[in-house]
C-alpha positions as CSV (number, residue, x, y, z in Angstrom):
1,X,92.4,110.6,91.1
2,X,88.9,111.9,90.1
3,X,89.6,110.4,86.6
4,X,90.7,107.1,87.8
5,X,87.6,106.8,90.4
6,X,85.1,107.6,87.4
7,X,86.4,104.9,85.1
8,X,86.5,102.2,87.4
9,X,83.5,102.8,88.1
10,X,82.4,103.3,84.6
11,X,84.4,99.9,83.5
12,X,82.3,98.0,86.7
13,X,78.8,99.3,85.6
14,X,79.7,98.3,82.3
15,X,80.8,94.4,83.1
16,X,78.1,94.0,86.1
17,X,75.5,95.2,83.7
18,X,76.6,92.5,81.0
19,X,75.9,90.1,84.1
20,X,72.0,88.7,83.3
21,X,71.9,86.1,86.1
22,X,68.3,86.2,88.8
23,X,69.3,87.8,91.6
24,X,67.5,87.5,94.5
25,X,64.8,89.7,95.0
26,X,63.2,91.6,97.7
27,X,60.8,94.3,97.2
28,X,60.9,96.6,99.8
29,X,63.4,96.7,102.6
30,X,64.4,99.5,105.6
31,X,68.2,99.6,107.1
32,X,70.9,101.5,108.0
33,X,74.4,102.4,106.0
34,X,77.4,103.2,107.7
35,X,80.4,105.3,106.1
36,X,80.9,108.6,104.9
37,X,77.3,109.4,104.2
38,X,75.7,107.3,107.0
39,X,72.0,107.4,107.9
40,X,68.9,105.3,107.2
41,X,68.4,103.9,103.8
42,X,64.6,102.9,102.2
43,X,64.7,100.3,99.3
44,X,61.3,99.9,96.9
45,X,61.8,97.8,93.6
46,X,64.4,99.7,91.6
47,X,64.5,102.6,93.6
48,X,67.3,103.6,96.8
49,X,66.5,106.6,98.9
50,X,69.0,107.3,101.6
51,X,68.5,110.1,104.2
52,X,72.2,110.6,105.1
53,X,74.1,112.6,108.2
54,X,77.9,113.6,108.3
55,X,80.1,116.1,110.7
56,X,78.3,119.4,109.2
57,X,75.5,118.4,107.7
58,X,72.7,115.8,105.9
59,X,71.8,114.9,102.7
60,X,68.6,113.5,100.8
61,X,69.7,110.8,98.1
62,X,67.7,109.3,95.3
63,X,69.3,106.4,93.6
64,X,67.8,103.5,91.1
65,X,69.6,100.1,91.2
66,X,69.8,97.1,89.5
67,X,70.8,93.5,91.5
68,X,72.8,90.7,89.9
69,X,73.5,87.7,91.1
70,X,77.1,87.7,92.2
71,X,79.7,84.5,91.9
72,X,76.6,82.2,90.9
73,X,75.7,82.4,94.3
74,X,71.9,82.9,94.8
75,X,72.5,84.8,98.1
76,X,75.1,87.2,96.9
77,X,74.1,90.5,94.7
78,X,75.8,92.8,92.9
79,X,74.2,96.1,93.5
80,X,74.7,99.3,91.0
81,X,73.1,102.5,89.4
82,X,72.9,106.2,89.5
83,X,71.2,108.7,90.9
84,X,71.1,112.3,92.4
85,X,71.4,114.2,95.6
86,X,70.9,117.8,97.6
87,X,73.1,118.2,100.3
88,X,72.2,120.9,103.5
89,X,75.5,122.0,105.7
90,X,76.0,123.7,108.6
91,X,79.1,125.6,109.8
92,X,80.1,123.4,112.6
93,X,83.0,121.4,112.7
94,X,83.1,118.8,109.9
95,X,85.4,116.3,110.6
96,X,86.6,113.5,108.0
97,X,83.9,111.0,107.4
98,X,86.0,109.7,104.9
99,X,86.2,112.8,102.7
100,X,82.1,113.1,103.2
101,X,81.9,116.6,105.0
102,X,85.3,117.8,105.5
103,X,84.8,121.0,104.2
104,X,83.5,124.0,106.3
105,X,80.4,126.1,105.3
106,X,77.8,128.8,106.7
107,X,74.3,127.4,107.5
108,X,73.3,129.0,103.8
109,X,75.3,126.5,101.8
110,X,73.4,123.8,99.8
111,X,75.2,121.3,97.3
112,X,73.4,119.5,94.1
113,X,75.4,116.5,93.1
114,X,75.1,112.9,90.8
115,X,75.8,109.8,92.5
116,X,76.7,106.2,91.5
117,X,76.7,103.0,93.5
118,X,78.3,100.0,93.1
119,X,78.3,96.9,96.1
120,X,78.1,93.5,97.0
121,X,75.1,92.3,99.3
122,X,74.5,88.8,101.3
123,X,71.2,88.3,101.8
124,X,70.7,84.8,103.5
125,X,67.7,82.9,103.3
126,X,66.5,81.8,106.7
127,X,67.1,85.4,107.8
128,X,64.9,88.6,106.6
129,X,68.1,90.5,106.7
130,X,70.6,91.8,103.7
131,X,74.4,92.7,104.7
132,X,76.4,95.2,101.9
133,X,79.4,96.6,101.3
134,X,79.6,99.1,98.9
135,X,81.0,102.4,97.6
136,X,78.4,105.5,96.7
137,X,81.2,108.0,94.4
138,X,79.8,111.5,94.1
139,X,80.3,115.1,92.1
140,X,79.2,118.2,94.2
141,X,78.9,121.8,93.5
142,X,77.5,123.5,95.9
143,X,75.9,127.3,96.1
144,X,79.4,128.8,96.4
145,X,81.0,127.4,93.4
146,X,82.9,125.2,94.8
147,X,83.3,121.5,93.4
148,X,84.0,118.2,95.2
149,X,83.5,114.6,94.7
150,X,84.2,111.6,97.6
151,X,84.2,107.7,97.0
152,X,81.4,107.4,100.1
153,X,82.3,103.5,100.9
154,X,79.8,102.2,103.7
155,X,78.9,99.0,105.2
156,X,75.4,98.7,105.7
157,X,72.2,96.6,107.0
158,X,68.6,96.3,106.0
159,X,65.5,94.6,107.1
160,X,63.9,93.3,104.3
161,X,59.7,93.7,104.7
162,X,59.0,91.9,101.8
């Protein structure tokens, strides 16, 4: 499954970044994303940072991004790139954010992982709002050996500043 999951998205970069159409832009923009990692997100230029919660824990993300127009449609984007992450846990319950956090943990454990993204965003024009949906896959090890990796779909919003 693991295997599968990487070459999609390895195959989607690949034909989204073939894609040279003007996207529309926005430079910076604040929201929130809702899924398996969900928390507040902060967009500048290229650049993604996402300060996410789950059952047992939070992570800090880093991500750069590219946007492409999607369907000739100047208000749809196609959203992808790569980037990192440091995850914190705790050793309450978890629960099954869809695969984000359902693993338990003492309060010691910390998890280093790589991140992709890959989404499509509707960002009207008489509104300064943008509307995604979007999957966020990610490898884990974490500082008891252990390995993991989760699809992290999310919806998400974002007020765009400028």
């Amino acid at each position: 499954m693991k295997k599968f999951i990487i070459s999609t998205f390895v195959i989607a970069i690949t034909f989204l970044a073939s894609n040279q159409a003007k996207a529309q832009d926005y430079n910076t923009a604040v929201g929130l994303r809702f899924g398996g990692t969900s928390g507040i997100t902060y967009n500048t230029g290229n650049f993604e940072g996402i300060l996410g919660f789950w059952g047992n824990g939070f992570s800090v993300t880093g991500l750069l991004e590219k946007r492409t127009t999607a369907f000739e449609t100047p208000e749809l984007n196609w959203f992808y790139g790569y980037g990192g992450h440091v995850a914190f846990f705790n050793n309450g319950n978890p629960g099954t954010n869809f695969g984000r956090g359902d693993r338990r943990y003492d309060d010691s454990t910390v998890g280093f992982g790589i991140d992709g993204i890959i989404g499509l965003e509707f960002v009207p024009r008489e509104i300064p709002f943008a509307f995604s949906l979007g999957l966020k896959p990610f490898l884990e090890v974490d500082t008891n050996g252990n390995f993991y990796g989760a699809p992290d779909p999310a919806i998400g919003i974002k007020y765009i500043i400028n």
